[in-house]
C-alpha positions as CSV (number, residue, x, y, z in Angstrom):
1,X,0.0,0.0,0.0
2,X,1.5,3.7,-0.9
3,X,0.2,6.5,0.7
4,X,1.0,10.3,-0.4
5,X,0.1,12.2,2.2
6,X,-0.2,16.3,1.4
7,X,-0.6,19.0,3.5
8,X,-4.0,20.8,2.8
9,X,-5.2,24.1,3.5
10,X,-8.2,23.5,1.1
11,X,-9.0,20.7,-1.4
12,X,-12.1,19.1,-3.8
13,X,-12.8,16.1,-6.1
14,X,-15.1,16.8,-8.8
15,X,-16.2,14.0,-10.8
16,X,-18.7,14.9,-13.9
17,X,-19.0,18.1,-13.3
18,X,-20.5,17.6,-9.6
19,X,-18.5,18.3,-6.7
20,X,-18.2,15.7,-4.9
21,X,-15.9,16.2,-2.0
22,X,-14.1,19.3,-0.7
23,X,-12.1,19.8,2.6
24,X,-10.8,23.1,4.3
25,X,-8.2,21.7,6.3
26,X,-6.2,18.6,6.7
27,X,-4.9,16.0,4.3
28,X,-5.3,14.8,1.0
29,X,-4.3,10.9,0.3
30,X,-3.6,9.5,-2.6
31,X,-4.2,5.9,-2.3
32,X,-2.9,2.9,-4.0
33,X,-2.9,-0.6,-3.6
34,X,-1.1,-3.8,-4.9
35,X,-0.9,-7.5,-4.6
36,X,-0.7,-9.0,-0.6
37,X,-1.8,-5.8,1.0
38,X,-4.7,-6.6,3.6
39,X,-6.7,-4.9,6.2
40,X,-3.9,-5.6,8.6
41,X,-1.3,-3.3,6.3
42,X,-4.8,-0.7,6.3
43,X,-5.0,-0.9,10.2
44,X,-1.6,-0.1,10.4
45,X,-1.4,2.7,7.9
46,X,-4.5,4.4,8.7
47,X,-2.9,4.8,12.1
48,X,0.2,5.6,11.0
49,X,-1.5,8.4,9.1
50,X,-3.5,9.9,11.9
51,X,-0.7,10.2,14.2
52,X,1.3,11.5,11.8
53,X,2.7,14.6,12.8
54,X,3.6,17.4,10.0
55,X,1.2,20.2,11.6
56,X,3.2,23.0,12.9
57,X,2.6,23.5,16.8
58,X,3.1,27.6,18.2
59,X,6.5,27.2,18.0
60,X,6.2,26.9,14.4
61,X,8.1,23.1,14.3
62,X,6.0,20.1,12.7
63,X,4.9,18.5,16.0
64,X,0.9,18.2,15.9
65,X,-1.1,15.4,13.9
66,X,-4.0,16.0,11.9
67,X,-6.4,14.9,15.0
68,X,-4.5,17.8,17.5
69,X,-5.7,20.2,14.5
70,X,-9.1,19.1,14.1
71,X,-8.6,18.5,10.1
72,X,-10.2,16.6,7.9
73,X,-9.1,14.2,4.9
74,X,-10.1,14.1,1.1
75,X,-9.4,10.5,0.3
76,X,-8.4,9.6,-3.7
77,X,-7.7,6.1,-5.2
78,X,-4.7,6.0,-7.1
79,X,-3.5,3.1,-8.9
80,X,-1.0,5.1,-10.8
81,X,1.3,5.1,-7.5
82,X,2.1,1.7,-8.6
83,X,3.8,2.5,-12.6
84,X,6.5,1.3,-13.3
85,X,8.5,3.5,-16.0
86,X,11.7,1.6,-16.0
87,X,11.0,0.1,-19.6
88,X,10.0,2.1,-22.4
89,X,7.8,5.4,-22.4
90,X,4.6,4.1,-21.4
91,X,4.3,2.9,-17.9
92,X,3.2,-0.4,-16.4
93,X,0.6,-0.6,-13.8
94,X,0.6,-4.9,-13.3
95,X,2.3,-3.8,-9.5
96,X,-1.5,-2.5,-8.8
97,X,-3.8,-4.2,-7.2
98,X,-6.9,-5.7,-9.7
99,X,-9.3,-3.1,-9.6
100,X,-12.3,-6.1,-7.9
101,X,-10.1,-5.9,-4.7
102,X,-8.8,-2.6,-5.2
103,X,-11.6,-1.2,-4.8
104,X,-12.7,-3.3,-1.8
105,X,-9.9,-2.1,0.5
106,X,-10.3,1.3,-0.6
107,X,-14.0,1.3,1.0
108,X,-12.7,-0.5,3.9
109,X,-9.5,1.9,4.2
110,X,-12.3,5.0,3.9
111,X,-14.5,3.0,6.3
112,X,-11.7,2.3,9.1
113,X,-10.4,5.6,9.1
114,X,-13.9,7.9,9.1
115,X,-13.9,6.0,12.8
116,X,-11.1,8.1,13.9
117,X,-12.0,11.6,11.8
118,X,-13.9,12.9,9.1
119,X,-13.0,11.9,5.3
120,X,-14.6,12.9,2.0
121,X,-13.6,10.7,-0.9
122,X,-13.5,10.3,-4.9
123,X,-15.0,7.4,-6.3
124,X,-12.7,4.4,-7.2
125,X,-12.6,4.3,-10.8
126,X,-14.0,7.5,-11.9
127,X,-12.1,10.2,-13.8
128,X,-11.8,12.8,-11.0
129,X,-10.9,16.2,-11.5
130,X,-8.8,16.9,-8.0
131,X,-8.1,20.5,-6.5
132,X,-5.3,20.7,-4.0
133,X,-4.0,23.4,-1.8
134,X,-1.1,22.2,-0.7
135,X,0.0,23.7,2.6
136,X,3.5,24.5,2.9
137,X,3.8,22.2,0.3
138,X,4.5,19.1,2.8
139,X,4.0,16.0,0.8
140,X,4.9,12.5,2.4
141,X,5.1,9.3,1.1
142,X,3.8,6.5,3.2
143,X,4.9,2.9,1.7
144,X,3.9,-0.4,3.4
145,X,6.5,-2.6,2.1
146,X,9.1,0.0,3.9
147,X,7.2,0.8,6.6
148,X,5.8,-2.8,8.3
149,X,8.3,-4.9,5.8
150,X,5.6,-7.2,4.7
């Protein structure tokens, strides 16, 4: 499972025209999935990304996590964090998960974490049009297979 985590002062997801999600402040993710991760490697991530701390505190040093600031989170699928461009121009997504179960621990992810905070979302699959305000810019990557060590 990757995880790029941005710093947000406001964000959307449109998809068709319709907004479908917007945040003020918080995080956006962009999620991805590919072959063996589980809800264990979710569980672990979604609290790894809670307790994350890149907030700055009133010292002005990254030290609070999105709960000590009250954010919220705009949650995107993203199987594109899995290309590989190593041969040729045109990348290779067979490191992503099959869209069937994709999409299941995507739900689940979104599911799990709403328990600890509140998270608008894209729709899996859709062609979303996504609006970020990134906040410092502070992006993070979050990757499973470095993190736990499956």
């Amino acid at each position: 499972m990757k995880v790029v985590v941005q710093r947000s002062k406001k964000s959307s997801v449109t998809i068709n025209n319709k907004l479908e999600g917007s945040i003020d402040h918080g995080y956006v993710l962009l999620v991805g999935f590919t072959d063996g991760d589980n809800l264990e490697i979710v569980d672990k991530m979604i609290n790894k990304i809670i307790n994350l701390r890149i907030f700055e505190d009133e010292n002005e040093k990254m030290n609070l996590s999105i709960l000590d600031t009250k954010g919220s989170i705009l949650s995107i699928s993203q199987f594109t964090l899995y290309a590989n461009s190593s041969d040729g121009r045109r990348p290779s997504f067979i490191n992503a998960l099959n869209p069937s179960e994709a999409s299941d621990l995507y739900d689940e992810f979104n599911k799990r974490l709403s328990s600890h905070i509140h998270v608008e979302k894209g729709i899996f699959g859709a062609d979303m049009k996504v609006e970020i305000y990134n906040d410092g810019p502070v992006t993070i990557i979050l990757d499973s297979d470095e993190l736990f060590k499956k």
